[in-house]
C-alpha positions in Angstrom: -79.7 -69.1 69.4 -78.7 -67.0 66.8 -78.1 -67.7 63.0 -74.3 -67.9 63.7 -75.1 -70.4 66.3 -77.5 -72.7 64.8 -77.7 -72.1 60.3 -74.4 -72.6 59.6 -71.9 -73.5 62.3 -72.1 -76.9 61.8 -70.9 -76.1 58.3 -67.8 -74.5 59.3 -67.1 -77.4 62.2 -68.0 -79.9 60.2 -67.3 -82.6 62.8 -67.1 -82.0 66.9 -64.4 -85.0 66.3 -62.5 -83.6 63.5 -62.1 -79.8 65.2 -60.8 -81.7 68.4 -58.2 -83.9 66.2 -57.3 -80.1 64.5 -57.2 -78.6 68.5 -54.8 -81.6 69.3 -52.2 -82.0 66.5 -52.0 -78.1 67.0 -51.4 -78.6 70.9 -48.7 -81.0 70.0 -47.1 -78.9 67.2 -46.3 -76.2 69.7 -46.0 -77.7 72.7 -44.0 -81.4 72.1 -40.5 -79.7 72.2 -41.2 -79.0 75.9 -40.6 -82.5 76.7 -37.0 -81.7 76.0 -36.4 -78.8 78.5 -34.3 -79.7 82.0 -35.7 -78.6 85.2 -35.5 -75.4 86.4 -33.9 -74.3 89.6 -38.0 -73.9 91.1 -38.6 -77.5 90.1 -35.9 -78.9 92.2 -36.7 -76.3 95.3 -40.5 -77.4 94.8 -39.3 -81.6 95.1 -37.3 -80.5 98.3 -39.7 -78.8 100.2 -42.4 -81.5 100.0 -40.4 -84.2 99.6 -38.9 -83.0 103.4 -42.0 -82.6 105.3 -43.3 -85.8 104.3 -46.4 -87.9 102.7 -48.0 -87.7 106.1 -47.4 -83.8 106.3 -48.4 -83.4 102.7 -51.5 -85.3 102.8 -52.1 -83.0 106.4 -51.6 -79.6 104.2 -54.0 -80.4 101.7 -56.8 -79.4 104.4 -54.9 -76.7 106.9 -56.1 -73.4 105.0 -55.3 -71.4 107.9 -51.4 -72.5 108.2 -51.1 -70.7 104.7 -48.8 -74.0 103.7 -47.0 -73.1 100.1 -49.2 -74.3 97.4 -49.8 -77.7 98.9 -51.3 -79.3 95.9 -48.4 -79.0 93.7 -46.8 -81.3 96.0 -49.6 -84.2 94.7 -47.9 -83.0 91.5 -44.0 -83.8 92.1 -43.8 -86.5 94.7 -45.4 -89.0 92.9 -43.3 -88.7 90.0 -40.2 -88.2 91.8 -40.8 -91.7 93.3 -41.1 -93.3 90.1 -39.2 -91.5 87.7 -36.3 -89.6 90.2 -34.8 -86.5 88.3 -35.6 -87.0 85.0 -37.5 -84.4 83.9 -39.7 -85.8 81.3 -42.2 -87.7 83.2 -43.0 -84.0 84.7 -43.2 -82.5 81.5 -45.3 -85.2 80.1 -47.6 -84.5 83.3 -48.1 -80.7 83.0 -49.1 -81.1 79.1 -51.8 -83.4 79.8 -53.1 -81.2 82.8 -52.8 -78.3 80.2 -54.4 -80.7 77.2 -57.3 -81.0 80.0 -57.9 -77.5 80.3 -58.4 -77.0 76.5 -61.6 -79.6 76.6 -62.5 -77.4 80.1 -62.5 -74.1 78.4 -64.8 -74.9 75.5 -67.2 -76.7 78.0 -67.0 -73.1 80.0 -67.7 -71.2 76.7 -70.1 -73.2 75.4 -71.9 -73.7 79.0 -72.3 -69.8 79.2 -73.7 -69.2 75.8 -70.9 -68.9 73.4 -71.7 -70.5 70.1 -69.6 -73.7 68.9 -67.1 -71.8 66.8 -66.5 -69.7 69.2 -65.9 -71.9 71.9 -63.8 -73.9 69.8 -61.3 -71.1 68.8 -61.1 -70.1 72.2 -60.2 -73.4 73.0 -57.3 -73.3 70.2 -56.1 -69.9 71.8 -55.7 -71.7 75.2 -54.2 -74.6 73.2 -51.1 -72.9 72.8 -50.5 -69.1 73.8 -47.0 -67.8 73.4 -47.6 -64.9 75.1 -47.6 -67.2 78.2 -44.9 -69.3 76.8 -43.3 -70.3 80.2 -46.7 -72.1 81.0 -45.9 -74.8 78.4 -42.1 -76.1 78.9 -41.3 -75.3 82.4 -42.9 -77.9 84.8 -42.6 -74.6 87.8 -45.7 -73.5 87.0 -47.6 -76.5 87.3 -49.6 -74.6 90.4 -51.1 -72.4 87.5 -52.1 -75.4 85.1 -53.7 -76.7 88.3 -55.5 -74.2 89.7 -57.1 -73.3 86.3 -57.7 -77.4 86.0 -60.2 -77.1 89.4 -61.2 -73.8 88.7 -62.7 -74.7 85.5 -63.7 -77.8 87.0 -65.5 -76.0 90.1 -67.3 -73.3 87.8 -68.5 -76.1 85.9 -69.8 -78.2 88.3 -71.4 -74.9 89.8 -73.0 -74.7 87.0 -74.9 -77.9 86.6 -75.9 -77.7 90.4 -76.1 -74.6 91.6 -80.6 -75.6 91.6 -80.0 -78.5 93.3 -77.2 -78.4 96.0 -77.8 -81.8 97.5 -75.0 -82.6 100.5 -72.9 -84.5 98.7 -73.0 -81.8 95.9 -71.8 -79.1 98.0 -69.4 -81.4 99.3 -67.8 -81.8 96.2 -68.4 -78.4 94.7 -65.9 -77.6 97.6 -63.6 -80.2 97.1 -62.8 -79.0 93.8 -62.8 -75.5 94.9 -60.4 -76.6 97.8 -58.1 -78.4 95.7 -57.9 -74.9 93.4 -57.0 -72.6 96.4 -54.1 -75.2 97.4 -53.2 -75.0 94.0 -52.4 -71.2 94.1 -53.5 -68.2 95.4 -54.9 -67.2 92.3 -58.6 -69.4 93.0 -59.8 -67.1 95.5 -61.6 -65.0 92.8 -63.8 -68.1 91.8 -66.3 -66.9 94.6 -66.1 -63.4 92.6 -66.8 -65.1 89.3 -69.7 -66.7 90.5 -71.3 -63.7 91.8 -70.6 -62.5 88.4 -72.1 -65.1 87.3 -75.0 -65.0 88.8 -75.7 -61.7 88.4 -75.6 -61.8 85.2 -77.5 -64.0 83.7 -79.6 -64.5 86.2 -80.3 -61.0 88.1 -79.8 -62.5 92.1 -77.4 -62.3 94.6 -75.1 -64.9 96.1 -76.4 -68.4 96.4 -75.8 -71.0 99.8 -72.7 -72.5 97.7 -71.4 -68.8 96.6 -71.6 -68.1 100.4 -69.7 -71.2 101.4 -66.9 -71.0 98.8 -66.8 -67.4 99.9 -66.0 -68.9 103.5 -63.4 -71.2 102.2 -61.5 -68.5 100.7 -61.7 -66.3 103.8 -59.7 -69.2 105.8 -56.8 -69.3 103.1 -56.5 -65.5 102.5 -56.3 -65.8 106.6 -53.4 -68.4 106.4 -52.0 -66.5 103.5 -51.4 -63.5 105.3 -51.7 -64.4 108.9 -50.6 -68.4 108.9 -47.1 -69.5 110.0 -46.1 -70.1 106.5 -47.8 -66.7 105.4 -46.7 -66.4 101.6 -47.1 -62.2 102.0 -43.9 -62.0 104.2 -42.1 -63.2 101.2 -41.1 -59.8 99.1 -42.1 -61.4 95.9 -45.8 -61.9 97.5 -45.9 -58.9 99.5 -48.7 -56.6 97.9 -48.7 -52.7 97.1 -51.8 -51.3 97.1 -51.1 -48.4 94.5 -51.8 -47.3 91.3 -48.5 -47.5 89.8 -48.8 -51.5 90.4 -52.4 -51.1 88.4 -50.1 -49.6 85.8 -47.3 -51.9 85.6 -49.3 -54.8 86.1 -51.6 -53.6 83.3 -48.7 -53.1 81.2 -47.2 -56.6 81.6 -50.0 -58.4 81.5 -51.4 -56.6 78.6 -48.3 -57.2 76.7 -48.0 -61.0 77.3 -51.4 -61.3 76.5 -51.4 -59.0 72.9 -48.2 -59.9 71.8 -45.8 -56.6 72.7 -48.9 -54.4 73.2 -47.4 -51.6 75.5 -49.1 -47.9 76.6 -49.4 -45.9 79.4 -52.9 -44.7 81.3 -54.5 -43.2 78.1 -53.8 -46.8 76.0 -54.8 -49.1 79.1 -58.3 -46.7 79.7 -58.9 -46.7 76.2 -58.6 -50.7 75.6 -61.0 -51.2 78.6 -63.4 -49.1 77.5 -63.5 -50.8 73.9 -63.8 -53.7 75.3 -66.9 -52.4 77.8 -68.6 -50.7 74.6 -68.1 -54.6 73.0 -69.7 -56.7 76.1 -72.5 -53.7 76.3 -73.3 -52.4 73.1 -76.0 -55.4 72.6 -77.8 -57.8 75.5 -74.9 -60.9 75.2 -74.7 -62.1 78.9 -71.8 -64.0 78.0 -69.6 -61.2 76.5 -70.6 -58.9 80.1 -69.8 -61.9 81.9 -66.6 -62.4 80.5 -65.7 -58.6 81.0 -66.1 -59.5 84.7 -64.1 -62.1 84.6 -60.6 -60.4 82.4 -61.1 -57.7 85.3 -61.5 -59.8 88.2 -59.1 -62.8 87.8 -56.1 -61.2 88.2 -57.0 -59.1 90.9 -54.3 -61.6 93.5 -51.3 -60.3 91.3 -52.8 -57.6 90.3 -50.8 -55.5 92.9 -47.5 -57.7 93.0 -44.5 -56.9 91.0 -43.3 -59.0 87.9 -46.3 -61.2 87.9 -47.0 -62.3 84.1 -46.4 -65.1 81.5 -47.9 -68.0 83.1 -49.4 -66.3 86.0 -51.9 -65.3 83.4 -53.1 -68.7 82.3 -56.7 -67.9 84.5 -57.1 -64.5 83.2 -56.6 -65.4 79.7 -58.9 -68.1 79.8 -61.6 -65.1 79.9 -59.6 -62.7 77.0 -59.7 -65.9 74.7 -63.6 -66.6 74.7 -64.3 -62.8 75.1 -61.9 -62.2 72.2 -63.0 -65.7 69.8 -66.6 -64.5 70.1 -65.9 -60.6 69.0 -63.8 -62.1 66.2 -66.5 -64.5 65.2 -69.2 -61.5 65.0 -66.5 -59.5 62.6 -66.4 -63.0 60.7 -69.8 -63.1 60.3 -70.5 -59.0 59.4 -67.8 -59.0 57.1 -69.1 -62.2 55.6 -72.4 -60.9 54.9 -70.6 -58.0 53.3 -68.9 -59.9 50.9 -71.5 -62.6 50.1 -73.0 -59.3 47.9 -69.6 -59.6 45.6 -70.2 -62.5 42.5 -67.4 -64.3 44.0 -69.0 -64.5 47.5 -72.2 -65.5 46.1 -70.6 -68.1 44.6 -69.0 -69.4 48.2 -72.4 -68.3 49.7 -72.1 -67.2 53.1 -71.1 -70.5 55.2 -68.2 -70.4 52.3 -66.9 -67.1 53.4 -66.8 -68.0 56.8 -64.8 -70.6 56.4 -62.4 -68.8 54.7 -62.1 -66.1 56.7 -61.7 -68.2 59.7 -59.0 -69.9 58.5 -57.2 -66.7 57.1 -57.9 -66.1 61.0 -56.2 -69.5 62.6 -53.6 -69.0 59.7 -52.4 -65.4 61.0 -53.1 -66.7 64.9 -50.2 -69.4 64.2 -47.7 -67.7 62.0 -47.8 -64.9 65.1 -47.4 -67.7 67.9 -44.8 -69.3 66.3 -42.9 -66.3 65.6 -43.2 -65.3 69.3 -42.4 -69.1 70.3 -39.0 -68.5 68.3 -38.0 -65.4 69.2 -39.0 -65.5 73.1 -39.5 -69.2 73.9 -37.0 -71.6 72.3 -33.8 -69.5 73.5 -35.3 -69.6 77.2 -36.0 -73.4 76.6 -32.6 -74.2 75.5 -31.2 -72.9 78.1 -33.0 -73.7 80.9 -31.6 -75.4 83.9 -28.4 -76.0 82.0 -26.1 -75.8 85.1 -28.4 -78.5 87.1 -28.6 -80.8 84.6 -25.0 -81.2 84.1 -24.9 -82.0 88.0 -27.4 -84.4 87.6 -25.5 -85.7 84.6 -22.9 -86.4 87.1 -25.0 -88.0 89.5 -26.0 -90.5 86.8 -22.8 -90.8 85.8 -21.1 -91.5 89.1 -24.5 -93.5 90.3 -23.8 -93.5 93.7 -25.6 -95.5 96.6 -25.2 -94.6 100.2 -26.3 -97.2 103.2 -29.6 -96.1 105.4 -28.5 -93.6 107.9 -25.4 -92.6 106.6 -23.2 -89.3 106.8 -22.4 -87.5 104.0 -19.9 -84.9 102.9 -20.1 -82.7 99.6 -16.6 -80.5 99.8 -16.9 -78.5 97.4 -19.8 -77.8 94.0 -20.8 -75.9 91.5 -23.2 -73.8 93.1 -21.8 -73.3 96.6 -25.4 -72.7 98.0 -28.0 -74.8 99.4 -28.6 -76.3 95.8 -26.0 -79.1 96.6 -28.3 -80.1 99.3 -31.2 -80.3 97.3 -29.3 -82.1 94.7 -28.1 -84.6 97.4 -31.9 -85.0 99.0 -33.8 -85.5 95.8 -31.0 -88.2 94.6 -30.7 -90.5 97.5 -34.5 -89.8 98.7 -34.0 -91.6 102.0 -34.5 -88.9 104.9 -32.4 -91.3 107.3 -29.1 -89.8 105.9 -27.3 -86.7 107.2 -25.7 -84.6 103.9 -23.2 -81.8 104.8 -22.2 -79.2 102.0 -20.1 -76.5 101.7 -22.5 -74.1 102.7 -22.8 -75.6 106.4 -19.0 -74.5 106.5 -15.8 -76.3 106.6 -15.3 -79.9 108.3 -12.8 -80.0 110.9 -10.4 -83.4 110.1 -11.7 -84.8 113.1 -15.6 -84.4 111.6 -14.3 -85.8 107.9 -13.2 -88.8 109.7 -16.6 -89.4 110.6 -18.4 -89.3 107.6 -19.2 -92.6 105.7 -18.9 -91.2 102.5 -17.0 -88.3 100.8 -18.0 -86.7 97.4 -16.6 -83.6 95.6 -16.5 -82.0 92.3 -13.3 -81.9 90.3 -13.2 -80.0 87.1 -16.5 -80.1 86.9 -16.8 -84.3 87.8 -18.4 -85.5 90.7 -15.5 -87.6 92.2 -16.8 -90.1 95.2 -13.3 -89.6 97.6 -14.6 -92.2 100.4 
């Protein structure tokens, strides 16, 4: 360990305890107004399409790799709740916070696990706290998959970690559990057999171990169902890849941006970063900073070549840029505080003094930046979110109507005149025995509207219950 590791860190963390009480109040500072924000149209589309197939069908998906099934573990996510809570959105908020309080505690187990030191591992873990760059990740419950698949990626790595020596059965058994669960999550685990072999090569010189090999295997079988399955996500446009270097670009762009706060260049600017940052990770023999390189390249390689992937999408990748970044800005702490330490007024803080100081200068400037990014970029998005479907489900609580068991159904007219009104309709009633007719099925003959039990429209913007 070095001095910066082992003289004087416990100085500036005083207390494991305290630093996580700091980690928390600022998770909740930036993060509790999210509990306000309605559902946005993905929610309501993600309750539909597992609440349709089933518990039977979900619970099948979970372990069908090669059907390419959408995301299958975000469906553990939003049936539960909707059977307790229906659509009020706050129990789902409430849900994706804690996952996303979770991943704090995982990322400064990762950092600390691969060598960071404790001050570093606990600033990355405030830069994951709350990132505003990725402000989306925090207040809109559609991009639970992401707070889930870095949840059981972190969790996988780390359990990799402890027995990659000893792979017992029941070790690989659940080594591949967790890195199961991740790939149902979203597409984006299917680098954790890449950051192993990072990993391993690394620190340790060797090639892929037997666990390495068989996580390798799993991911083969969903990249199979993901392009070849029934449900193959690349025949949607939005997941269709481009293999070219104007994605590399724009990706690099995007991402970049989200992830420095507006950064923006072309070819010369993106080259340039990237080979800072390789100078950084080689310029002295720091396993964890190479490692990390690795891992800001190589996590985003699933989007890498897809258009508009950023905000959230980046929760994985960033994991890597905030250890990579807390421990380069911890050496600058520490060079800077050995500079000043010559001054009388240093002497007089003496060196553990300065670094205090300059590290909360450093936390200071890191929040005043997020919050003026949360203001400008996030809170006008989260007021406005899903305004439209919560005044229908306004009107739904409003009207609170109950249908009998195997019951027909007739919407004549909504707001949205699409298949919305049908998700709306499911996700109210939740009792798969009905049969709902809206607009968009096209107009009921009066022989057909005699035959529905119940009639419903919307009049000036009221749901009105006509039979």
């Amino acid at each position: 360990h070095t001095r910066l590791q082992g003289d004087w860190s416990s100085d500036v963390c005083s207390s494991d305890l305290a630093f996580a009480a700091f980690v928390l109040v600022w998770f909740v500072y930036f993060t509790h107004d999210g509990l306000g924000v309605h559902f946005a149209v993905d929610d309501l589309g993600n309750m539909a399409h597992y609440y349709r197939g089933g518990p039977l069908a979900l619970a099948i998906s979970q372990f069908t790799l090669w059907r390419g099934d959408y995301r299958p573990m975000g469906g553990l996510f939003y049936v539960p709740i909707l059977a307790v809570a229906g659509l009020n959105p706050v129990p789902y908020q409430a849900a994706l916070l804690a996952i996303l309080l979770v991943n704090v505690y995982l990322v400064y187990r990762l950092a600390r696990q691969l060598g960071a030191g404790e001050l570093a591992a606990g600033l990355a873990a405030l830069v994951v706290a709350y990132h505003a760059g990725l402000h989306n990740l925090y207040y809109n419950a559609a991009f639970v998959y992401d707070a889930l698949c870095c949840f059981f990626f972190l969790a996988a790595f780390l359990y990799y970690l402890r027995v990659r020596q000893s792979p017992s059965m029941p070790r690989v058994a659940f080594f591949l559990a967790l890195d199961l669960c991740a790939l149902n999550a979203k597409e984006m685990a299917v680098t954790l057999p890449l950051g192993l072999l990072a990993y391993e090569w690394t620190y340790h010189r060797r090639g892929p171990t037997r666990l390495i090999l068989l996580s390798a295997a799993l991911t083969a079988v969903d990249v199979f169902g993901k392009i070849f399955g029934p449900e193959a996500m690349v025949n949607a446009e939005a997941y269709h890849p481009v293999f070219a270097l104007r994605r590399i670009r724009d990706f690099q762009r995007l991402s970049l941006g989200d992830l420095l706060f507006g950064w923006g260049s072309g070819w010369g600017g993106i080259l340039l970063l990237w080979a800072v940052l390789a100078y950084l990770a080689w310029r002295r023999d720091r396993p964890v900073l190479r490692f990390f390189w690795w891992f800001m390249l190589l996590t985003p390689l699933p989007i890498e070549f897809l258009v508009g992937k950023s905000q959230a999408c980046l929760y994985i990748p960033m994991v890597g840029w905030a250890i990579f970044g807390a421990i380069v800005f911890v050496d600058l702490v520490d060079a800077l505080a050995r500079v000043l330490e010559r001054e009388p007024w240093g002497r007089t803080l003496g060196h553990a003094g300065l670094v205090a100081l300059l590290v909360a200068a450093g936390i200071f400037l890191w929040g005043r930046r997020n919050r003026e990014y949360k203001l400008t970029h996030a809170d006008p998005v989260m007021a406005s979110l899903g305004q439209e479907s919560w005044d229908v489900i306004q009107q739904f609580r409003t009207l609170n109507p109950h249908v009998r068991p195997g019951s027909k159904l007739a919407f004549l007219d909504d707001p949205f005149h699409t298949w919305d009104m049908l998700i709306f309709a499911e996700l109210w009633f939740r009792d798969r025995s009905l049969d709902i007719h809206v607009p968009r099925h096209g107009p009921l003959t009066p022989k057909e509207l005699a035959k529905m039990d119940y009639v419903f429209t919307f009049q000036d913007g009221k749901l009105v219950e006509l039979k």
